[in-house]
N, C-alpha and C positions, 0 to 999 in steps of 0.2 A: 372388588372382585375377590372371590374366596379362590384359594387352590391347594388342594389338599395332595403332601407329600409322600406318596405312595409309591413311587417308582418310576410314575409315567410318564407323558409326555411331560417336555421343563414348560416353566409356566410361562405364559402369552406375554407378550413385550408390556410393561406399564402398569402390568399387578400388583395388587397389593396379599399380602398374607394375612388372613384375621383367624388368630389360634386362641379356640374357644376352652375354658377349662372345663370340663366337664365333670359335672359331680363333684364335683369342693375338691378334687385332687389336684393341687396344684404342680405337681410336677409333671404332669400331661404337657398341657401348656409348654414348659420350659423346658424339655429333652426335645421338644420338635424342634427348638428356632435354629439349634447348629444344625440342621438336616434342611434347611432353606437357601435358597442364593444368598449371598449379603447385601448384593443391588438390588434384591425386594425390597421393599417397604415390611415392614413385619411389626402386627400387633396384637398386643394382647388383651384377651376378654375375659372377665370374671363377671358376677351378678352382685359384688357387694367391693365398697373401697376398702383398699388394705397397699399402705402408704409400704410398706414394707416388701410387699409383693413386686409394687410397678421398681423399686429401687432395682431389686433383683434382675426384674425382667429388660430394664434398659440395661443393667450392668451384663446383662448375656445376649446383646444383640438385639432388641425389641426397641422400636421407635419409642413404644408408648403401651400404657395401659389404661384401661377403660372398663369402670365397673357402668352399666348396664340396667336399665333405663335411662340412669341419672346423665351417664356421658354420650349417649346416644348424639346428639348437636356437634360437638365437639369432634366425634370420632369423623360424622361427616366433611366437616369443615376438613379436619385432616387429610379426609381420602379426597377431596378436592385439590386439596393444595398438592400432593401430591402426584395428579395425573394435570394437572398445568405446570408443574415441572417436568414430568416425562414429556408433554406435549413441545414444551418449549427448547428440552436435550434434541428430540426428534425434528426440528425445525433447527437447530442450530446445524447438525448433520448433513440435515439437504441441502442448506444452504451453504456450507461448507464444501459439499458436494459437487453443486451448481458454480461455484465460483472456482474449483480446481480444475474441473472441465474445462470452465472458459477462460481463463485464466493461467492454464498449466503451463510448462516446457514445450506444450505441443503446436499451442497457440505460435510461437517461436519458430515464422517459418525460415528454413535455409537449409542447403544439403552442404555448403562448401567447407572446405577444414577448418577455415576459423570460425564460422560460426559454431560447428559440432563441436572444438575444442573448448569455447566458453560457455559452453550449456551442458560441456560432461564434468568440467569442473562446479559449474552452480549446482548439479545433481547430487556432486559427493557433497555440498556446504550444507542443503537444504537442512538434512536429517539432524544436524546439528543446531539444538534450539537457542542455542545463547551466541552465538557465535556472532560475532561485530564483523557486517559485509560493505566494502564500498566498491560502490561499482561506476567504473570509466566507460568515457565514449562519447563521442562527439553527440551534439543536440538531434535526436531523432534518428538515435540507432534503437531502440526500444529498452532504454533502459528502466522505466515504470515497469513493464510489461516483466524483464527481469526480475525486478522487485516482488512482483505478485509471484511468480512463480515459485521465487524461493519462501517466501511464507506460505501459499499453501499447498506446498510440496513439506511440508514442515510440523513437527507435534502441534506448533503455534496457532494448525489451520482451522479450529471452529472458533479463536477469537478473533479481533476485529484487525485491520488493515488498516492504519491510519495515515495517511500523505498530508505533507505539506510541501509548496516552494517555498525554500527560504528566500530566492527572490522575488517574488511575487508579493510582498505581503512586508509594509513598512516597517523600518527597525525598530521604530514606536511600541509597536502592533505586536511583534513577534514572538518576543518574551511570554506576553501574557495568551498567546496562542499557545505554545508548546507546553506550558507552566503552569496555567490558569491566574487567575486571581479572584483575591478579598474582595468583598465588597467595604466600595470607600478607597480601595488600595491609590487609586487615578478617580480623575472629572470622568462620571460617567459609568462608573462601575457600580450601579446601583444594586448588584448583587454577586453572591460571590459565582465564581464560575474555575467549570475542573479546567484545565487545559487537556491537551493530545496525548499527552505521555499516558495522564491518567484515564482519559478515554479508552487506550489503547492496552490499557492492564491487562495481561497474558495472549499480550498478539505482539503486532509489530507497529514500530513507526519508522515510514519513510518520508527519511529528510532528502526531499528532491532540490538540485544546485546548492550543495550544501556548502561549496567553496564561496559564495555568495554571503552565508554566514556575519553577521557582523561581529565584530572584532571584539563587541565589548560583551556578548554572548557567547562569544567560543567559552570562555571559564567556566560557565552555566552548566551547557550542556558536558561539558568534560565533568564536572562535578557529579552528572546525572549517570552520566555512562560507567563514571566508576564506583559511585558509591548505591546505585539503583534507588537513589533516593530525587524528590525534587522540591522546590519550596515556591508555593504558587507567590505571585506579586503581591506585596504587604502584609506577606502571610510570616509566619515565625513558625509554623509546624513542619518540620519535614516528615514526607508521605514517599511510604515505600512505593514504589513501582515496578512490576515484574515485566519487563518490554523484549523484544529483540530491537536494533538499532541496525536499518539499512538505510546509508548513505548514498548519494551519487552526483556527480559532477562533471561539467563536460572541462572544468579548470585545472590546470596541470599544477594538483597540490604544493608539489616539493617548490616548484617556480615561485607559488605565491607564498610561503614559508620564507623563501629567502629575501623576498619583496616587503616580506613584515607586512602580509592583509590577512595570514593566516598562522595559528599556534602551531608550533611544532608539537606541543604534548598531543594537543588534539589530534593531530594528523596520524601520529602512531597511533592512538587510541582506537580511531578510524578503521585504521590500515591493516586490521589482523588478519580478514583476508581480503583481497584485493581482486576484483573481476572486471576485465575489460572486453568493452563489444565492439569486435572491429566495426570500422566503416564501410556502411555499401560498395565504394570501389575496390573494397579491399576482398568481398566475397564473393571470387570468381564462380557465374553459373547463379546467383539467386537473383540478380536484377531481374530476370524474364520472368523465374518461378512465381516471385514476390506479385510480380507484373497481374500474372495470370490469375493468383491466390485472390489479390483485389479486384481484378474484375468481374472474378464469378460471385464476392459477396456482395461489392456492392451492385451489380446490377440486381442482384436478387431483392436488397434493401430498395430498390427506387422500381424495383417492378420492371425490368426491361431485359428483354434477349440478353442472352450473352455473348459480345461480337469475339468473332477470332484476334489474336494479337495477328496484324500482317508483318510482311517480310522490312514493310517500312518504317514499322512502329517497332520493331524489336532494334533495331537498328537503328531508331533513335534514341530509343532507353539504351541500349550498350555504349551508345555516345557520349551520351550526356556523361559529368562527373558527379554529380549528385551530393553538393555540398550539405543538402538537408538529410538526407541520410534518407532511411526506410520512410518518415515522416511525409517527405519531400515526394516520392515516390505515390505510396499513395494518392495523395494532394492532387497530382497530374492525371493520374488515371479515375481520380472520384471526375475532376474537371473532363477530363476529353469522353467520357464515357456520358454526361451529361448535354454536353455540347455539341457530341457529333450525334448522328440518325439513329434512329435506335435500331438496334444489331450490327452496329457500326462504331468503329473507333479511329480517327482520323489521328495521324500523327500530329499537325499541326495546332489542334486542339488543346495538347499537352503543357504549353509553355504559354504564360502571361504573357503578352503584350509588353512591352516598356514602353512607356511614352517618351517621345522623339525629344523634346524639350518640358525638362524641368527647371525653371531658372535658377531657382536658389537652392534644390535639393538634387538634381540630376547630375549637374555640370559641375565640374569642381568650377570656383571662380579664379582667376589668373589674367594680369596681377592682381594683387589684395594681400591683407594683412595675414600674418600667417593662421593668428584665432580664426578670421575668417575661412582660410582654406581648411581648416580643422574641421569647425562647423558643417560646411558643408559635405565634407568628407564621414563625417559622423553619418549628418542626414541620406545621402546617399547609401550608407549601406546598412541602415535602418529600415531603407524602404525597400531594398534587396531582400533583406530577413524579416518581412513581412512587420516590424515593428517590435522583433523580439531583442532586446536591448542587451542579452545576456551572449547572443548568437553573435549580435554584430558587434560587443567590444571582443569577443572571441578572433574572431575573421583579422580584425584592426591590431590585433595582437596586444590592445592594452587592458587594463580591469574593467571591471563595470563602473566601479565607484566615480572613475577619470571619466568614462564616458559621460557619466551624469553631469559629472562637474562642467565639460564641456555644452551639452545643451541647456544647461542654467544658466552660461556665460560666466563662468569663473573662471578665474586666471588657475593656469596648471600647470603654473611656477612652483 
């Protein structure tokens, strides 16, 4: 696309400039390109090569030169290549876009003081692109959701977002998740592969249950955080990496530091700022809000009226203590909204069932050996937290690792 700099309108998003020398004067050409944007694309056209000229003309701002038949292919190929990079900036923006809309501080519902307290402190963090975030809070106060916000609330927002659980995802496994690897490096590595960090080159990565961490990884990622460098598995090249690093954890760091499951370096490394979400019972006034906020979307999601919260339902949400946090919350209202008539929400719809007798997992057993009342004490409140292993050594107040040890049958001497 030609656009000649005469004063007028600036030129249309994704142009290119093609400054033609006219009449063998070639300072025509080169007095125009300071008088152009610099985010144009800008080239120059002559009717005959002259190695001399294009040096020039790259050296004052010009992509490129092009004498005319002969580069005719070449110059196209260029202006191609060039409006599938504008195509592809323009699609990074929207989608950057689209994902800060849905995704923002806004999404973050709560009117009460603790909630507004921790979203006007993430607001001042966001702007700041380097800055090491970990963020507290019990299992299914919205701490992901946090995470998203402050990346794109952030310069970081048109690169990528990358999450991992660190518990979720075997200690084996993990390394060469966040790291990548050689091929050859392990049985099975038939190629080489980036890990997360380098995926996440000029964006973020969040490390979700980072206190989960294994022990013999913490040096790793502390090496990564401070030297912004990483070394994939079997690999010997260290590769720079430009990331932000947000943390989060429902585990009381300092606790496990002193328990030796966690580094203290890394904990500070962590810890430069620190951001905690209170828990649902703690933010007086958004139980009902949150209540309401989920029913008008997901009925709209499943196609059905949207019933009024009654005088009974609200009153059994302000009852309830809400161990699962916001998570939990939802969960009941996606359930009794499905379950009762539609344009209707029945309170007792809201809460699972327990079954009356579980023999080996409901009931503690008494007498019996103590491994065994362990056992079952495990299994019981495994099946309380629906099977999230991180929740219920949480609740049980010991690690996860002990936990494990326990349903494998190891002694935890």
């Amino acid at each position: 696309m030609e656009w000649t700099p005469d004063g007028g309108e600036p030129p249309p998003a994704g142009a290119a400039a093609l400054l033609l020398l006219a009449g063998g004067v070639e300072g025509t050409g080169l007095d125009l390109l300071a008088r152009i944007p610099p985010s144009l694309p800008r080239y120059l056209i002559g009717a005959a090569p002259d190695h001399r000229l294009a040096a020039t003309a790259v050296s004052s701002g010009a992509r490129d030169y092009f004498a005319l038949p002969e580069d005719l292919e070449i110059l196209r190929r260029s202006l191609e290549r060039d409006a599938r990079e504008w195509r592809g900036r323009m699609e990074g923006q929207r989608f950057a876009a689209e994902e800060q809309e849905s995704t923002g501080f806004g999404v973050i519902v709560g009117r009460s003081p603790a909630i507004r307290a921790a979203l006007e402190q993430a607001a001042r963090v966001a702007p700041h692109r380097d800055v090491t975030v970990l963020i507290g809070g019990e299992t299914g106060t919205g701490k992901e959701l946090l995470a998203r916000a402050l990346h794109y609330h952030s310069p970081r927002a048109a690169a990528p977002f990358v999450e991992i659980n660190c518990a979720a995802i075997p200690a084996n496994l993990l390394e060469s998740e966040l790291f990548g690897h050689e091929r050859g490096a392990f049985t099975g590595a038939i190629a080489s592969k980036p890990g997360l960090f380098e995926m996440a080159n000029g964006g973020t990565v969040f490390l979700d249950e980072i206190g989960n961490l294994p022990l013999e990884l913490q040096p790793k990622l502390l090496r990564a955080l401070e030297s912004r460098e990483i070394r994939r598995v079997g690999g010997q090249q260290a590769r720079a990496v430009n990331v932000r690093v947000i943390g989060a954890t429902h585990v009381d760091l300092p606790a496990a530091v002193g328990r030796g499951e966690f580094r203290q370096d890394l904990y500070y490394r962590l810890n430069v700022v620190a951001l905690a979400l209170p828990p649902l019972r703690d933010r007086e006034g958004d139980i009902e809000l949150l209540a309401e906020t989920f029913t008008t979307r997901l009925a709209s999601q499943y196609g059905l009226p949207v019933p009024p919260l009654s005088t009974e339902v609200r009153g059994a949400l302000r009852a309830h203590n809400w161990p699962g946090n916001v998570r939990e919350l939802k969960n009941a209202i996606e359930r009794a909204l499905v379950l009762s008539p539609p344009g209707t929400l029945r309170p007792q719809e809201l809460w699972t069932p327990v079954a009356e007798a579980l023999p080996s997992r409901g009931r503690l057993p008494f007498p019996a050996r103590l491994q065994e009342i362990t056992l079952a004490a495990v299994r019981a409140m495994l099946d309380m937290t629906g099977g999230n292993k991180s929740e219920a050594a949480r609740r049980l107040g010991i690690s996860r690792p002990r936990l494990q040890r326990v349903l494998d049958g190891k002694s935890d001497e």
